[in-house]
Every structure is written in C-alpha cells, then in structure tokens.
C-alpha positions as MATLAB code, in Angstrom:
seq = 'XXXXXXXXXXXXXXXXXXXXXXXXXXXXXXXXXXXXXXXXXXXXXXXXXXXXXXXXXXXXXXXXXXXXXXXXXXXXXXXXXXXXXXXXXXXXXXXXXXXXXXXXXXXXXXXXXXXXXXXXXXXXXXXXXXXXXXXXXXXXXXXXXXXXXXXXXXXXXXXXXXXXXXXXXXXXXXXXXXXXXXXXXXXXXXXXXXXXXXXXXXXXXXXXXXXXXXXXXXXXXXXXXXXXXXXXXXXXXXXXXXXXXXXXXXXXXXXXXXXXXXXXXXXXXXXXXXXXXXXXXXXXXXXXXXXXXXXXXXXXXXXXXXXXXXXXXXXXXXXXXXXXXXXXXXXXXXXXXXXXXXXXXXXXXXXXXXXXXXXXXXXXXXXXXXXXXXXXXXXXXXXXXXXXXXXXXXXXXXXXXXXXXXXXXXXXXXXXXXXXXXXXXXXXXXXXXXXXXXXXXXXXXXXXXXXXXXXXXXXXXXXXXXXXXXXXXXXXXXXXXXXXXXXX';
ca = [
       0.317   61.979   -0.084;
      -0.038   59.595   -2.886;
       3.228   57.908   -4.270;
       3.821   58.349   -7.445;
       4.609   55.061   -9.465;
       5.782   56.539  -12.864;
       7.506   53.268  -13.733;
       7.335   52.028  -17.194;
       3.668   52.355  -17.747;
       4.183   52.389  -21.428;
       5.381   48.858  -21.224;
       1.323   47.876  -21.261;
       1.482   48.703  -24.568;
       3.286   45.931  -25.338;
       1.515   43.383  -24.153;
      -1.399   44.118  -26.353;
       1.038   43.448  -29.525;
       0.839   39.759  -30.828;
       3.176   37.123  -29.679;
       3.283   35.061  -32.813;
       6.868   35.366  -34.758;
       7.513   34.445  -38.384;
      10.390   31.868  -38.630;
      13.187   31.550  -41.096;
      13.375   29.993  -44.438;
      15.519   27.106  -44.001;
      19.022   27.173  -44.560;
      20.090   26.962  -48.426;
      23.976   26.505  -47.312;
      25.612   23.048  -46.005;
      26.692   23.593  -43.069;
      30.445   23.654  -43.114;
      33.247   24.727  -40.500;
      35.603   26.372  -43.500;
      39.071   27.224  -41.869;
      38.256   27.046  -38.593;
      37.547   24.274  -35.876;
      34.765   24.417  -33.822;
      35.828   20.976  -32.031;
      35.811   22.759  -28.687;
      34.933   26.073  -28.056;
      35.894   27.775  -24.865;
      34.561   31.235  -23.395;
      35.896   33.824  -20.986;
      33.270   36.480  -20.262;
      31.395   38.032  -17.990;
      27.949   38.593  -17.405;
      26.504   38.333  -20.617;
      28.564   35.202  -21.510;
      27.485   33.763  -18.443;
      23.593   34.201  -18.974;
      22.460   36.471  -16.297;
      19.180   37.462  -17.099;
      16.454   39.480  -15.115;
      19.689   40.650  -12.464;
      20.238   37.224  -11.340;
      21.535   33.854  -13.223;
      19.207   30.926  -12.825;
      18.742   27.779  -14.802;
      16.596   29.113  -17.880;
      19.190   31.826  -18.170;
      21.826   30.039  -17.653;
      20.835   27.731  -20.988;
      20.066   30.649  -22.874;
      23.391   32.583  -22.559;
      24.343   33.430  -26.362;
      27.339   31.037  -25.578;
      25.058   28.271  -25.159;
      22.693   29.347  -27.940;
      26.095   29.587  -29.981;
      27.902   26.435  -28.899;
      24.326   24.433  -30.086;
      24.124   26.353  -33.837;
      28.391   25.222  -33.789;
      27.020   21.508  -33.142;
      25.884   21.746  -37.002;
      29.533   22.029  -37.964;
      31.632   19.601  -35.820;
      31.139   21.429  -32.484;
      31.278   19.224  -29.140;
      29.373   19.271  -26.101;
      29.648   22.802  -24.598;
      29.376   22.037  -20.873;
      28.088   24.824  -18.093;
      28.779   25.477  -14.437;
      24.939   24.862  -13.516;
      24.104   26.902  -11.061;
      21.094   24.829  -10.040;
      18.850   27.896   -9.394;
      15.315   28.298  -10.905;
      15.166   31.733   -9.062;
      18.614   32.796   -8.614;
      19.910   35.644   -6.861;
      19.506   39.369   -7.162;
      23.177   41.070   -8.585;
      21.931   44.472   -9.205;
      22.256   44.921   -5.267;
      25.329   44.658   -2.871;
      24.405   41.321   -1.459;
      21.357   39.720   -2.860;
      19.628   40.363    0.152;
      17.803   36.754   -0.236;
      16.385   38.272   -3.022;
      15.660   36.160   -6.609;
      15.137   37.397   -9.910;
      13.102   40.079  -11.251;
       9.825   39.651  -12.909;
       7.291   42.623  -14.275;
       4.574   42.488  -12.088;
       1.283   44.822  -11.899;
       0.829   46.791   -9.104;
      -2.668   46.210   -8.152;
      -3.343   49.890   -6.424;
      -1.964   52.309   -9.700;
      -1.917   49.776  -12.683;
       1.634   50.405  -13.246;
       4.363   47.283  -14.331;
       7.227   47.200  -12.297;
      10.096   44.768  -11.845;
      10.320   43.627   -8.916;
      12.221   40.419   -7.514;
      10.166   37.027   -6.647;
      10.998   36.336   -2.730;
      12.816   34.250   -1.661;
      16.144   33.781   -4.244;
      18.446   30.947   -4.253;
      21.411   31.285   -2.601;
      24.363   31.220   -4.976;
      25.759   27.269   -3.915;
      29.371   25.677   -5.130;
      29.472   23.615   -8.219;
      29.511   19.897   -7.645;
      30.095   18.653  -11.148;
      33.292   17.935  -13.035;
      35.410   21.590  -12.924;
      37.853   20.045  -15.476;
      35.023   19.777  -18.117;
      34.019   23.464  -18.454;
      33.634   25.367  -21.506;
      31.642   28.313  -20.359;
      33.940   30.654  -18.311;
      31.690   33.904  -18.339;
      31.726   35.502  -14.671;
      28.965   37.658  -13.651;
      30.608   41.126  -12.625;
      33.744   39.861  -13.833;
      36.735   42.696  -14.856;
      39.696   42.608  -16.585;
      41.311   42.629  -13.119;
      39.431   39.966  -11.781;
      40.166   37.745  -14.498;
      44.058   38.111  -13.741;
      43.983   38.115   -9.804;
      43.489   35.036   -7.891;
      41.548   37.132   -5.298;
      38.116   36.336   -7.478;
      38.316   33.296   -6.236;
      39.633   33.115   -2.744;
      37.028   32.062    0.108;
      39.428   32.269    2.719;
      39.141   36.769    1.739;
      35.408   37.113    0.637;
      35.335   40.956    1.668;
      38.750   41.534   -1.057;
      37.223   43.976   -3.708;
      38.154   41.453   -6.042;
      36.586   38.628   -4.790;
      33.578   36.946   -6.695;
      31.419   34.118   -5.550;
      30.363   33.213   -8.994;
      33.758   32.506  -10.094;
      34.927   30.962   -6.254;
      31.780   28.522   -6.841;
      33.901   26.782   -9.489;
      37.312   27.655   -9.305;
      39.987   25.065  -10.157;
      41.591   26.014   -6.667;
      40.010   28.505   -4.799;
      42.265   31.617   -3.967;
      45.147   30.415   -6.309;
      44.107   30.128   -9.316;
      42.451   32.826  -11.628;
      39.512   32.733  -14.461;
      42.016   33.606  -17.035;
      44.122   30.422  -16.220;
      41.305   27.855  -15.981;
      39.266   29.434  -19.125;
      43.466   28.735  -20.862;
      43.660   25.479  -19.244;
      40.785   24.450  -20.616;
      41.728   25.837  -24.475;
      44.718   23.841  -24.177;
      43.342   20.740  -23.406;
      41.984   19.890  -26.735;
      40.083   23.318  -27.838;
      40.361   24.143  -30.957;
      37.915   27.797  -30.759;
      37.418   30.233  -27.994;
      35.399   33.334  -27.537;
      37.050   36.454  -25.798;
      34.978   38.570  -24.095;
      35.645   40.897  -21.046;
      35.847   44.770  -20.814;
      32.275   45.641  -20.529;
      32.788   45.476  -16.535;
      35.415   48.088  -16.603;
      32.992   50.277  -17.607;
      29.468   49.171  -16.301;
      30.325   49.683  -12.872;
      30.516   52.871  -13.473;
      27.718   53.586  -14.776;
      25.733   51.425  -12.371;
      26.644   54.033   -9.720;
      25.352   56.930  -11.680;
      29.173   58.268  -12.176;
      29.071   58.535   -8.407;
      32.341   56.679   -8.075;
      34.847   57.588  -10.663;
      37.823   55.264   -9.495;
      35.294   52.268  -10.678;
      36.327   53.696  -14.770;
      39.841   51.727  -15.089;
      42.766   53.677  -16.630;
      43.056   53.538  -20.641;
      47.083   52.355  -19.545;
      45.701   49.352  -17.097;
      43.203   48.279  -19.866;
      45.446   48.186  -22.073;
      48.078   45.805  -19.812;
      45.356   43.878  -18.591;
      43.179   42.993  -21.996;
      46.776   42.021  -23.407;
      47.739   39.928  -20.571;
      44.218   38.141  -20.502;
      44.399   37.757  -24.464;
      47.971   36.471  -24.295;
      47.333   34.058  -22.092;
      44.438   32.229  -24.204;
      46.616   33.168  -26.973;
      49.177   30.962  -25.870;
      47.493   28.196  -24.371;
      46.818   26.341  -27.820;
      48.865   28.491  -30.756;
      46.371   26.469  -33.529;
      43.099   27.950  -31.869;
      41.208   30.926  -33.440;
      38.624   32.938  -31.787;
      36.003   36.010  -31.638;
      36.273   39.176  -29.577;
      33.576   40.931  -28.696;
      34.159   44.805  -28.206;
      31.941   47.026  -25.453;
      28.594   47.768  -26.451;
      27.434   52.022  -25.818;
      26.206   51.415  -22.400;
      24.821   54.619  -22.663;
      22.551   53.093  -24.832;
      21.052   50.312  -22.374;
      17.222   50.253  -21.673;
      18.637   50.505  -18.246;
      19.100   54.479  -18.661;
      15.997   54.956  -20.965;
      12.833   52.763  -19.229;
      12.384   55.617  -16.928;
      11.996   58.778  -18.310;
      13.556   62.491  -17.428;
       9.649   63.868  -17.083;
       9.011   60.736  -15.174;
       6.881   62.651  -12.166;
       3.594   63.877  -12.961;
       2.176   66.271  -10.467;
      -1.751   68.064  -10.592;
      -1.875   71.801  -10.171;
      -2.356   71.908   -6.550;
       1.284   69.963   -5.662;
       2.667   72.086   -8.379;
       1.837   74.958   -6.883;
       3.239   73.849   -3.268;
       5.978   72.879   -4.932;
       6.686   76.320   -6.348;
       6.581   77.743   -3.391;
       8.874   75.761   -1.402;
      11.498   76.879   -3.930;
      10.751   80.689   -4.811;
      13.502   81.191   -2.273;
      15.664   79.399   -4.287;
      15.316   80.715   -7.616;
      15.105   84.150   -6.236;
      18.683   83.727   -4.333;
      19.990   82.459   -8.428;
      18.601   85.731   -9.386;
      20.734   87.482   -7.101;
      23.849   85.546   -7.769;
      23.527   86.718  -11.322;
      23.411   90.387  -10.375;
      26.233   89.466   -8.672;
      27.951   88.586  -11.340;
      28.316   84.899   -9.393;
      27.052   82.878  -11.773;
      26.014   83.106  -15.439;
      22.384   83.677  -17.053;
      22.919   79.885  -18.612;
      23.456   78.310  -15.495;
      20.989   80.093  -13.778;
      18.096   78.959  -16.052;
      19.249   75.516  -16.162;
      19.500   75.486  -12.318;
      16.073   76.925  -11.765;
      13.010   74.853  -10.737;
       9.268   75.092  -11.970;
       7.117   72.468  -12.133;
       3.677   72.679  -14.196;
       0.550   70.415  -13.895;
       1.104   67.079  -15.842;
       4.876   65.421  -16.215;
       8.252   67.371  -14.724;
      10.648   66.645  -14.473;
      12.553   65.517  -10.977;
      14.792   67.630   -8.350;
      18.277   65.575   -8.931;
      21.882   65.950   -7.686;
      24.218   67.246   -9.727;
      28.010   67.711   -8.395;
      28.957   69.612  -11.780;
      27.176   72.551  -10.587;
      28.756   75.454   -9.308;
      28.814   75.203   -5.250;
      27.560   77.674   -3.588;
      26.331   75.713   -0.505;
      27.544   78.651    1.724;
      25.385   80.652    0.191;
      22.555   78.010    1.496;
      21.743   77.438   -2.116;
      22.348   73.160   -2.673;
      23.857   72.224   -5.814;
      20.239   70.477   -7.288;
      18.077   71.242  -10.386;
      15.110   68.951  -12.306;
      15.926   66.630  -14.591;
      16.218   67.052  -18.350;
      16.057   65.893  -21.519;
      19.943   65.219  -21.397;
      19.805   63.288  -17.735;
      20.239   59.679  -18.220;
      17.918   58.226  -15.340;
      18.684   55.042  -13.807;
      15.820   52.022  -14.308;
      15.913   52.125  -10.466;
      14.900   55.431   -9.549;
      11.298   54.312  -10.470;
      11.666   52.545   -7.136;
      12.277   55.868   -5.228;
      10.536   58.618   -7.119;
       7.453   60.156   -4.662;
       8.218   58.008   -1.698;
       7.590   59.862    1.214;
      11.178   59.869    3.424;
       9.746   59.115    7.534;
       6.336   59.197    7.293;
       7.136   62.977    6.494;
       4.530   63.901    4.128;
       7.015   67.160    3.420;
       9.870   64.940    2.427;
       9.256   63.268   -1.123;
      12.039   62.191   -3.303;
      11.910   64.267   -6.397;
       9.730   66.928   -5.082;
      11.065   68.323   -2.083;
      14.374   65.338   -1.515;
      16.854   65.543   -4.582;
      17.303   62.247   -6.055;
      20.819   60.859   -5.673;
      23.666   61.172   -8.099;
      23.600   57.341   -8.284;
      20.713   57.590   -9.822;
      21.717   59.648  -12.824;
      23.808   59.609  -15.415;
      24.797   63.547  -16.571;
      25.802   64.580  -19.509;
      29.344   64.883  -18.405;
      29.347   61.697  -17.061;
      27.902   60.154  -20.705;
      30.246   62.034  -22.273;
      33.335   60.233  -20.126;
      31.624   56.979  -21.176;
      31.980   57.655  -24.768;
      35.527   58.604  -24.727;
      36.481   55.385  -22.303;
      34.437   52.783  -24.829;
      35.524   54.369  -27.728;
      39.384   53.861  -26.139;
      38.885   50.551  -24.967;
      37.439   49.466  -28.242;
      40.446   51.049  -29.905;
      42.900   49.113  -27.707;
      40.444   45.633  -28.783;
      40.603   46.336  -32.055;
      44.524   46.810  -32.055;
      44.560   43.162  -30.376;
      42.584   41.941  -33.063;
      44.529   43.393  -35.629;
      47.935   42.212  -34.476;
      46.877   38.885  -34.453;
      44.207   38.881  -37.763;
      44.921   35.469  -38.746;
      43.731   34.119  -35.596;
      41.118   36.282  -34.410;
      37.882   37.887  -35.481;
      36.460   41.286  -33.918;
      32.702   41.075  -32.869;
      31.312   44.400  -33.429;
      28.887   44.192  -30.563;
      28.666   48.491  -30.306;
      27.504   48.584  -33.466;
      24.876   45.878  -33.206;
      23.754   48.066  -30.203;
      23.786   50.818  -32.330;
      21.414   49.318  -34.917;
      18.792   47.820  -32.091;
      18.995   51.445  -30.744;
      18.385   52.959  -33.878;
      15.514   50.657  -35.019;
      17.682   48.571  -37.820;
      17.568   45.092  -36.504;
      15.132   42.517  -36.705;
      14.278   38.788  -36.755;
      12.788   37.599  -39.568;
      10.731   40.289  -40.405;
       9.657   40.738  -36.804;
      11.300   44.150  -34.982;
      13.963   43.589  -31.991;
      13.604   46.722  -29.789;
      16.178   48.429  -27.587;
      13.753   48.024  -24.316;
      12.517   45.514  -21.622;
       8.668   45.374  -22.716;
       7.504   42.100  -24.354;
       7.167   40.914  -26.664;
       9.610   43.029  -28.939;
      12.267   43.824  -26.549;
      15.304   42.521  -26.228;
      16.675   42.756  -23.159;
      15.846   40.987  -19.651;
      14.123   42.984  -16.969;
      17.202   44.545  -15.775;
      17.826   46.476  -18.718;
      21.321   45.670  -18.773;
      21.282   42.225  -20.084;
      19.882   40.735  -23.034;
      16.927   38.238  -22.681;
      16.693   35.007  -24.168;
      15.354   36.281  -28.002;
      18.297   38.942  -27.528;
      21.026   36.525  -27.085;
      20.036   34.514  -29.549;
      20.522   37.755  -31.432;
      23.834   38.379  -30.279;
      24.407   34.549  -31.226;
      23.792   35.441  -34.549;
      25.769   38.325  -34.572;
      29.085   36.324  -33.552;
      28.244   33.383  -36.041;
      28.069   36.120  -38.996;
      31.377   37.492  -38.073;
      32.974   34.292  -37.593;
      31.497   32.790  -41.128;
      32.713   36.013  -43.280;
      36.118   35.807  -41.522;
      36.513   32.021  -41.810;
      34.322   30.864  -44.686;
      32.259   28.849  -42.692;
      28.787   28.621  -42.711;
      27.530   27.748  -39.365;
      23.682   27.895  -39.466;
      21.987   31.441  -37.961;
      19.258   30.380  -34.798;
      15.930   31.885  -35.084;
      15.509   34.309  -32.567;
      11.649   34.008  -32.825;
      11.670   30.718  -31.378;
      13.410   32.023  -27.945;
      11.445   33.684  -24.884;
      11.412   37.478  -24.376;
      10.338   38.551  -21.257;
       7.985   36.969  -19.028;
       3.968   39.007  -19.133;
       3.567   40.930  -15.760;
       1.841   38.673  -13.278;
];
C-alpha cells in the first residue's frame, strides 16, 4: 500500500514567489544610546537567544541569533564586541530528538517518488564538542533547552552526572566549572564585570516541553508557584550583579501559535474511494458499539458523534489518541477518534502518517493504527497552554513592573500574535507565521525563528528598548537576512 506523504505540499507554492526584498530608507535619526548603556550587553536565554535554527545550532545560526543580530545594530550606539560560544558546527546536531542520533540539521528536501517537501536532517551531524576559547569573555548565555530550573541548578552543567534530568551539554560545553557552577551565575558574572545592558530571557522552556510531547507528559508544565520563585531568583541574581545595568525581558510567545502545530494539517490524509471504503468497514463495529452505548444511556449523543469515524474519498482526517475521552476499553471500544479542525497536529506526524507498521499492509498509522498522543495537541491541552503563558507572563510582567526604572518588557506574544494574524512585515514585504520560503519566518523546525525572523525579533527588542530609554539604536533590515534554504 502506498504511503501517504501529506507533508507540507503547499510549501511549493512558495518557492514560485520572488526572492527579491525591498530595503529600508535609511535612517533619518543619529544614532544615540539616550539613558541607557549599551557598553556591554549580556544575555541569558535559551534556545532562541542561542540561535538554534533548523533543530540544531550550527555556525550560520549561531551568527544569526537575534542576540547577535542585536548586539551588531547596538555597535551603532557605543556597543562592544558581543562574543559567542562558537560551536564550530556547519551541520550541527539534531535537538528535536532525545539524543541527536548523529543526526545534523534539517533541510526541506523533495522527495523524488511523490513530489512532496519534507524536512529532513543532512547525515551525518556534528557532534556537539567543548568550547576551547576564552569562557571569561562571553556575552551570549542563551542555552538550547534551557529552563528556569536549569538556569539555577548546577546539574546543567555537571559531566561527571550526564543522565541528571537537568543536565545539558550545551551549557556543560562552556561552563565556568562544570557541575558547580550554574548559567545564571556565569551569565551575572559576566554583567558584573563591566556590563552595562543585559537581555533576560528564559520561560519559554517551561512551557515548550510540554507541548513538544503533545501534552503527553503533564509534570513537564512547571507550577505557576515554582515559576514564580525561580524567574525571581534568576532575575535577582542579574539584578544584583551590577545595580547600574538596565535590561529587556522578553515574555513567552503563544506556542500554540508555532508553525510547528499548523505545517501539517488536521485533514492531512487523503484516501481514494476504494481505501475509504475498507476503511469503513474495519470500523462499522465501532461506531455501531457508540450507538449502543447511547441507548444505554453510557455516553452522550455529543460525544458519540465526535467519537465516530467516516472517512470520504479526498482529505480526512486521521484516527488519533485522545485520553480525554470517556474509557470504555472494557467495553473493547479504544478511546480514538479522527482528527479535527480543533486538533493541533505536531510538524512530525508528517513523518508517520500512512507508514505501514511490520510490513503489515493492515497496520497503517492513521488508518487502521491511532496516531500517538505525542503527536497532538487537544483542545484541552491548548487550552492549559493558554492559562500557563498567560500566568507566566503575568508573573514577568510583575518583575518588570517592580523594577520599571531598570527594565523594559519585550512583548514577544504579541509580536507572535501579529505574524500570526498577518500584521507584520519588512519593508513592505509580508513576514509569515510558517516555514516555506521565502516569506516565512521561522527555521525548518517550526519552533524557531530563521535568520529574516530574528532579525525581526531584533527589531522588536530595539523598538522597545528605544521608546523606554530614548535611544535610537538603528532597526536591521530583515530583507537582507536568509529565510529558509530552497528544497534540494
């Protein structure tokens, strides 16, 4: 039986779109640092400060994190030399699995037998390899996968314990002292040797997790109570290190939102008449024993009709998981029904949907094999999103209030907001919420931004920080950085 490759077809459309930008008047205001100091800036983040890009962080990411991209458009107002841990890579290593697997970035690439453009990673990937440069000279603390809790626990960055939950190689790879001391302390050691401006970002992995795992593993959602101990401990701590530094804090974007959920669609299988039909049949059983519950009195008309399963010639909808169902496995009815327009699907099911499970031509994942609650995101599961962003960016915005003469809140939710909705562009030219060149602004992951989307968010942090401070550090031009690679 044929597999079906559903993935992100659409994103051919984009590459018959021009790739020539318009670029910005020049700048009519001297650049000026107003009443702040952008001497040295420092920044404690995590992924996105750190410039992961395409699930992996390599050397063109790594110089086109929006720290870097910031740092350069600060040079026009006093800023100093903003210096990286390079991480020497021009492949890098897959994140968006457990181990990398030997495994390197992902690139859109065209399947050769069904014409469809997948990511998928370029074999072999670097190994991720210790920093040899000078550890006392960093500015750029972002961490990929790095939490509020890692940030405070020495554990990120003990060798001697790599299987600790905690532990990071991205962060042991340049830690001061490996396994004593933490990314908090060396991003505040760093402040108070002669910074003068630092950028605060972590949060977004107390949350992403999460979602990663398709709600599959609630104790990866941190309490609203440890949050709120941690972000103040973390904040404190830079806080304290140098008393005359100001600096931006960048809130948690609606990861809801992310291209990462949206690339692949809810209707994402398309089956002809004939399947259809065989499909039917292998579930009349099934809808028949829902039937019977309801006559029962077992289970409700509502959740009857949601749970039943008919597919038509064309696009369906997939057979999913979903725990939120009532059980009534000892009835020998599973707790599954298709996907809908409410399902958040995961950019990685496209690597699973139709593939045939041991050479069983009976057993094919979204047909006849549910696909996994990892994979999907349900609507009570979005919903518990919402609520913990919208608390966590409560708790960020309190910090920034009680300390408004020093700090600056980066709105970065509601810049997501706008890309989602269609508001932003660059110069004229429109910045998408999707992974398909040349508009798009995120990476091949869908979870980070590429290069034209950090320059973006660049922009984003130099508008706050000019209207707070009066300064009038000069916007980049976001035409003038990559997108995303054409499918090879």
């Amino acid at each position: 039986m044929k597999r079906y490759q559903t993935f992100i077809t659409f994103l051919a459309l984009g590459l018959l779109l021009s790739c020539q930008y318009e670029f910005p008047e020049p700048d009519l205001l001297t650049p000026d640092s107003g009443q702040a100091d952008f001497t040295k800036m420092v920044t404690i983040g995590s992924s996105i400060t750190a410039g992961v890009m395409d699930a992996a962080l390599y050397n063109r990411s790594q110089q086109n994190s929006f720290a870097v991209i910031l740092a350069n458009q600060m040079k026009e107002v006093g800023g100093g030399v903003f210096n990286v841990p390079e991480i020497d890579a021009e492949v890098g290593d897959l994140i968006l699995t457990p181990t990398g697997g030997g495994l390197g970035r992902l690139i859109l690439t065209v399947n050769r037998n069904t014409g469809s453009i997948l990511p998928s990673p370029i074999i072999p990937g670097n190994p991720i390899t210790p920093f040899t440069g000078d550890k006392s000279s960093i500015n750029n603390f972002g961490i990929n996968g790095l939490s509020l809790a890692g940030a405070l626990l020495p554990a990120s960055g003990d060798l001697q314990n790599p299987t600790h939950p905690l532990f990071n190689p991205y962060y042991a790879r340049f830690a001061s002292n490996p396994g004593m001391s933490t990314p908090i302390e060396d991003a505040a050691a760093a402040l108070a040797d002669g910074g003068t401006f630092f950028v605060f970002w972590l949060g977004k992995n107390d949350v992403l997790p999460y979602a990663l795992t398709g709600g599959a593993i609630p104790e990866l959602l941190t309490s609203d109570q440890d949050f709120s101990q941690r972000y103040q401990a973390a904040l404190g701590t830079m806080l304290q290190a140098n008393t005359e530094a100001k600096g931006a804090l960048g809130n948690i974007p609606n990861i809801n939102e992310l291209p990462y959920f949206s690339t692949v669609t809810w209707d994402a299988l398309p089956l002809p008449e004939a399947l259809a039909n065989i499909a039917n049949a292998v579930y009349s059983d099934y809808n028949a024993g829902l039937d019977n519950l309801v006559t029962a009195g077992m289970l409700s008309e509502a959740e009857r009709d949601l749970r039943k399963i008919n597919f038509i010639p064309g696009q369906n909808g997939f057979i999913i998981e979903d725990k939120t169902l009532t059980d009534f496995n000892g009835n020998g009815l599973p707790s599954i029904r298709q996907s809908n327009i409410n399902d958040k699907v995961a950019l990685t099911t496209g690597q699973v949907l139709g593939q045939i499970i041991g050479n069983d031509p009976n057993m094919i994942v979204g047909v006849t094999v549910p696909v996994g609650d990892q994979y999907i995101l349900l609507p009570s599961e979005q919903e518990l999103m919402t609520e913990k962003i919208n608390a966590f960016n409560q708790i960020i915005a309190t910090a920034v209030s009680s300390n408004s003469d020093r700090l600056v809140l980066v709105d970065a939710k509601n810049l997501m907001d706008n890309i989602n909705q269609g508001l932003v562009n660059a110069n004229s030219v429109a910045v998408t919420n999707s992974i398909s060149p040349p508009n798009g602004a995120f990476s091949t992951d869908g979870v980070h931004p590429n290069a034209r989307g950090s320059a973006v968010l660049a922009n984003h942090f130099i508008q706050s920080i000019n209207d707070k401070w009066g300064s009038s550090i000069p916007m980049t031009n976001p035409n003038s950085f990559m997108g995303n690679d054409l499918p090879r």
